[in-house]
Jmol script that loads the backbone (N, CA, C; Angstrom):
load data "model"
ATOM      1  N   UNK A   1     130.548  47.802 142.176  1.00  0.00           N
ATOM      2  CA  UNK A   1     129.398  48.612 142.539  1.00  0.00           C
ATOM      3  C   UNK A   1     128.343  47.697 143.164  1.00  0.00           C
ATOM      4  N   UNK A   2     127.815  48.235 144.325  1.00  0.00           N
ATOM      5  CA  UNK A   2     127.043  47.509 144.958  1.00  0.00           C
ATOM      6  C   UNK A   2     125.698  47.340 144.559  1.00  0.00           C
ATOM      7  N   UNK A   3     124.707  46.401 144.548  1.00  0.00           N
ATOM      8  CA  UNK A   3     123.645  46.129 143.887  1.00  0.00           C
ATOM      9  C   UNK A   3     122.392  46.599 144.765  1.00  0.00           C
ATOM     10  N   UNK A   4     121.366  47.190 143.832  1.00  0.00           N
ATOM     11  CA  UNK A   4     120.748  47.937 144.698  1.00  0.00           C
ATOM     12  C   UNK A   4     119.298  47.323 144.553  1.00  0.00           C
ATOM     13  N   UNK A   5     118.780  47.456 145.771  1.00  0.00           N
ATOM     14  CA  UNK A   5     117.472  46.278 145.538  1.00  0.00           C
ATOM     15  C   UNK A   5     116.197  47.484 146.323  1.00  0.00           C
ATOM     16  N   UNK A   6     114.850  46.998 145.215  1.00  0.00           N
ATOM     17  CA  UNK A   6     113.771  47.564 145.949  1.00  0.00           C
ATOM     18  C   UNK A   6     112.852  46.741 146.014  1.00  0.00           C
ATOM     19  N   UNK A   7     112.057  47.184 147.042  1.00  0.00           N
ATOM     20  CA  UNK A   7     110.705  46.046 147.871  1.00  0.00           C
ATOM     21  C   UNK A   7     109.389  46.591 147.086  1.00  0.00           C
ATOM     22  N   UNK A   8     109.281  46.396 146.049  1.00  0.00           N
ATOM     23  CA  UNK A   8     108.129  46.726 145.122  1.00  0.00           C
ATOM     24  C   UNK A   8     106.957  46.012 145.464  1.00  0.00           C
ATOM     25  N   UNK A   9     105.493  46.191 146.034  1.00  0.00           N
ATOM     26  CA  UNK A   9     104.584  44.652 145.915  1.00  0.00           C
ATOM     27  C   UNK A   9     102.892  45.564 145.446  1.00  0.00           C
ATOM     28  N   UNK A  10     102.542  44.430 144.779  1.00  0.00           N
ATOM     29  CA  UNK A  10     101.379  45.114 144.432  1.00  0.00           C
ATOM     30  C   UNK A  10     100.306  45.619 145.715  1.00  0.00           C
ATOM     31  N   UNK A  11     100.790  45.223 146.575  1.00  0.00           N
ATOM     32  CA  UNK A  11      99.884  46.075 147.820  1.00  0.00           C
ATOM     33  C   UNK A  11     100.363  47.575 148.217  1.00  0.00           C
ATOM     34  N   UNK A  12     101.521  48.059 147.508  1.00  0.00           N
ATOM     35  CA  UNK A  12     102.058  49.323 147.558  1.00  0.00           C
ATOM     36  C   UNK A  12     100.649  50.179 146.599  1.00  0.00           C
ATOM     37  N   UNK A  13     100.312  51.519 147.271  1.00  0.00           N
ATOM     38  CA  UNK A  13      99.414  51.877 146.188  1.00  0.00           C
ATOM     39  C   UNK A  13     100.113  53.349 146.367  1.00  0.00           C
ATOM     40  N   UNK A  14     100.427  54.271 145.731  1.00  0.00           N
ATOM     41  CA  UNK A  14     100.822  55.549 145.543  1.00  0.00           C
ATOM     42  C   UNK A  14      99.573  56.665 144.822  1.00  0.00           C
ATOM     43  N   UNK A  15      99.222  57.322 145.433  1.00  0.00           N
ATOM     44  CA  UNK A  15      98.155  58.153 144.630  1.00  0.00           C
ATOM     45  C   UNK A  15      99.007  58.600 143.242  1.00  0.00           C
ATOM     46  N   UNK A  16      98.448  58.869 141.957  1.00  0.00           N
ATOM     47  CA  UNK A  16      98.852  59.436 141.015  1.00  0.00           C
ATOM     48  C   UNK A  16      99.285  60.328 140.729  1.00  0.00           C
ATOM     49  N   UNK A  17     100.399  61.123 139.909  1.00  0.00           N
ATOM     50  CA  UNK A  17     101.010  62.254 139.685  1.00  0.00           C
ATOM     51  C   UNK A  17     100.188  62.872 138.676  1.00  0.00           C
ATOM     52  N   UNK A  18     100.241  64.396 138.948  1.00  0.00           N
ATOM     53  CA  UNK A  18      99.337  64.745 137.881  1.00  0.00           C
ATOM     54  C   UNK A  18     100.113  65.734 137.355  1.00  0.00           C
ATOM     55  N   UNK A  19     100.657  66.501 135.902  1.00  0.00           N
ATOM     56  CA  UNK A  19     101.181  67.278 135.262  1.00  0.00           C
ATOM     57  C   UNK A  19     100.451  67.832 134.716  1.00  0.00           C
ATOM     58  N   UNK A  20      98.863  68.237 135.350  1.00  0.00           N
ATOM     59  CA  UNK A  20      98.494  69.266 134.541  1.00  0.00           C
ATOM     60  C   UNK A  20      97.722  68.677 133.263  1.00  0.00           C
ATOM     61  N   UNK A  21      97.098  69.598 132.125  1.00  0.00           N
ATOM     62  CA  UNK A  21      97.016  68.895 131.015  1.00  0.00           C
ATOM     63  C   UNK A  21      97.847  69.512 129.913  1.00  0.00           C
ATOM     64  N   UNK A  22      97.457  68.561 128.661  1.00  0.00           N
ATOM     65  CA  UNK A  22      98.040  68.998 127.562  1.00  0.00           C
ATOM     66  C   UNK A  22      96.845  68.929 126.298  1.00  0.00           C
ATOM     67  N   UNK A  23      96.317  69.706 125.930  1.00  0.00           N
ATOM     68  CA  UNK A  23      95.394  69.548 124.822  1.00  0.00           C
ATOM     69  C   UNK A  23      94.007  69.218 125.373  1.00  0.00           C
ATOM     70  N   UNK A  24      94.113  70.127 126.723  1.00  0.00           N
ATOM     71  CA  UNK A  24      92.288  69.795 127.418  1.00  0.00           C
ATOM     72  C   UNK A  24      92.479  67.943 127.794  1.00  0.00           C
ATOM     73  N   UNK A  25      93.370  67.475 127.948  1.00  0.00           N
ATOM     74  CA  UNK A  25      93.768  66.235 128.326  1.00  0.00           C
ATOM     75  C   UNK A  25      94.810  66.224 129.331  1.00  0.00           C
ATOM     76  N   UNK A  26      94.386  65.010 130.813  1.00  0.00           N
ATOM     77  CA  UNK A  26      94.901  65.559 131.740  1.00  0.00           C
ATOM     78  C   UNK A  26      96.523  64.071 131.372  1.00  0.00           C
ATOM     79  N   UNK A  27      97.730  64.981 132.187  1.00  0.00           N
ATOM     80  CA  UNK A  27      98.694  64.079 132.102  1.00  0.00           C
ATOM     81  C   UNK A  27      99.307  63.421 133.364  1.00  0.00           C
ATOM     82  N   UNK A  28      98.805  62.348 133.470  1.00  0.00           N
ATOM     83  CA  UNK A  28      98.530  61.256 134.789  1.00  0.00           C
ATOM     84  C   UNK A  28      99.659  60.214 134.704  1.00  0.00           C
ATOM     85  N   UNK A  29     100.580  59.923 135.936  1.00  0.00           N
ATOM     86  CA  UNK A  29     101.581  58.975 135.979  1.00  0.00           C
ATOM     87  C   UNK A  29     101.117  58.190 137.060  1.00  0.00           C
ATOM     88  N   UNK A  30     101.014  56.694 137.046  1.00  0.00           N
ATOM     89  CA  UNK A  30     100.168  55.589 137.893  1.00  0.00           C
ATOM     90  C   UNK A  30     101.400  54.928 137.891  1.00  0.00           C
ATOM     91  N   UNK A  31     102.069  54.102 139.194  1.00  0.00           N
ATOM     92  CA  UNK A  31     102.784  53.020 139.009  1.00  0.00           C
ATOM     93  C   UNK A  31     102.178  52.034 139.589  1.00  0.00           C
ATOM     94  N   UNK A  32     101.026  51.351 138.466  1.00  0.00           N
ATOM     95  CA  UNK A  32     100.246  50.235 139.005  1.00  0.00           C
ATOM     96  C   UNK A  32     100.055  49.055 138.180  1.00  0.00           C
ATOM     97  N   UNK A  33     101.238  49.365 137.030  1.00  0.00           N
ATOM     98  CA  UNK A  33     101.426  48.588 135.977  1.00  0.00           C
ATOM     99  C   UNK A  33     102.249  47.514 136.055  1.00  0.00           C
ATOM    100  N   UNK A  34     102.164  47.159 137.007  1.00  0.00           N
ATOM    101  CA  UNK A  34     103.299  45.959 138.000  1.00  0.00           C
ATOM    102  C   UNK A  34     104.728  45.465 137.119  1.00  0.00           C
ATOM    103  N   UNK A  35     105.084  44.599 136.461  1.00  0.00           N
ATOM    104  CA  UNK A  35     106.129  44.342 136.142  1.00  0.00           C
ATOM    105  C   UNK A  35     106.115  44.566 134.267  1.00  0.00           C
ATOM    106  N   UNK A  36     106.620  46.010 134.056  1.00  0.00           N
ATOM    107  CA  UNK A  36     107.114  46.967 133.581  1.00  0.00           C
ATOM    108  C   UNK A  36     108.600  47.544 132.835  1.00  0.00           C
ATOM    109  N   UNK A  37     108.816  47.939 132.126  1.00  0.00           N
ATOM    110  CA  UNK A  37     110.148  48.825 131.887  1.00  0.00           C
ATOM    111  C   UNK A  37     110.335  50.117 132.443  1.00  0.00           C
ATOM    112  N   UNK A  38     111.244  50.410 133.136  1.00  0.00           N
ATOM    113  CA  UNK A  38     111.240  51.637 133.818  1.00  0.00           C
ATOM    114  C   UNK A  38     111.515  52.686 133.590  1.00  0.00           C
ATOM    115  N   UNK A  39     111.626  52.511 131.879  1.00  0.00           N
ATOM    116  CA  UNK A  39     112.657  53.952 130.894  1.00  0.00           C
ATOM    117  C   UNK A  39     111.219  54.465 130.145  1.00  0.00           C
ATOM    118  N   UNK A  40     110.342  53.636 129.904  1.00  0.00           N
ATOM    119  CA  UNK A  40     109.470  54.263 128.859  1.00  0.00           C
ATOM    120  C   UNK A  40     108.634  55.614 129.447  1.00  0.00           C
ATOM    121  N   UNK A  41     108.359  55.361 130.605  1.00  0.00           N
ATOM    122  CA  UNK A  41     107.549  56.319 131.231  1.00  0.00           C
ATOM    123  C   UNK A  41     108.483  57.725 131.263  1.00  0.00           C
ATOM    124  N   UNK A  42     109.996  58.189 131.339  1.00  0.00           N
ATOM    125  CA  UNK A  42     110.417  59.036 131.891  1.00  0.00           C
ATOM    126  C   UNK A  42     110.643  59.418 129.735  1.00  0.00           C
ATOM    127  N   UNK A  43     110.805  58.449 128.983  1.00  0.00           N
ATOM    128  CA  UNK A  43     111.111  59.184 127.695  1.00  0.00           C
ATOM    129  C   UNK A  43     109.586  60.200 126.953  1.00  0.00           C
ATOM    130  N   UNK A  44     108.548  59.565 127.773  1.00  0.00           N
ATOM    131  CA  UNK A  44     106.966  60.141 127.405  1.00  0.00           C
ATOM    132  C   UNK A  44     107.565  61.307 128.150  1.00  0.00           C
ATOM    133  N   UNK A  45     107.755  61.476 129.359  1.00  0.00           N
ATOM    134  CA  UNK A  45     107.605  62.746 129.658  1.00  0.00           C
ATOM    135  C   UNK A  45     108.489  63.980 129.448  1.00  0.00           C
ATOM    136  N   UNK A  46     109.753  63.209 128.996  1.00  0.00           N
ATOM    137  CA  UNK A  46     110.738  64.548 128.537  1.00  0.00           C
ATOM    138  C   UNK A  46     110.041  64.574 126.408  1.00  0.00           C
ATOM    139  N   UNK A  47     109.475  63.629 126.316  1.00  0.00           N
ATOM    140  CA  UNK A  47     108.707  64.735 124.988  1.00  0.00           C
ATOM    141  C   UNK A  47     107.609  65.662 125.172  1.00  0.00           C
ATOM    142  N   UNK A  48     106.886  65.540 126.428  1.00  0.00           N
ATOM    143  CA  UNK A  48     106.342  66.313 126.752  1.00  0.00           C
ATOM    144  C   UNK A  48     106.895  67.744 127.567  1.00  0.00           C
ATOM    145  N   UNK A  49     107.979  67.233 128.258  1.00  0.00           N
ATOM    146  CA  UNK A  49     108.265  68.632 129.060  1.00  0.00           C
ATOM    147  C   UNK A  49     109.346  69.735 127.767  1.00  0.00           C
TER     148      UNK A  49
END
end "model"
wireframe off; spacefill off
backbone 0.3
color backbone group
């Protein structure tokens, strides 16, 4: 299997995802947390969805 590579750099800026809130609290996804785990963010949101 071929290895798959991405061009990540902190000059990348992506506006934020927003899901709305939960408890009058809004639920905001930022990828500006530079070098990271890439599983934790998607297990927050399937306890939320």
């Amino acid at each position: 299997m071929p290895s798959l590579r991405t061009d990540c750099t902190a000059s990348q800026t992506e506006p934020p995802i927003r899901f709305g809130r939960l408890d009058q609290k809004p639920i905001v996804a930022e990828f500006n947390g530079g070098e990271i785990s890439s599983d934790a963010g998607l297990l927050l949101i399937g306890q939320i969805d």
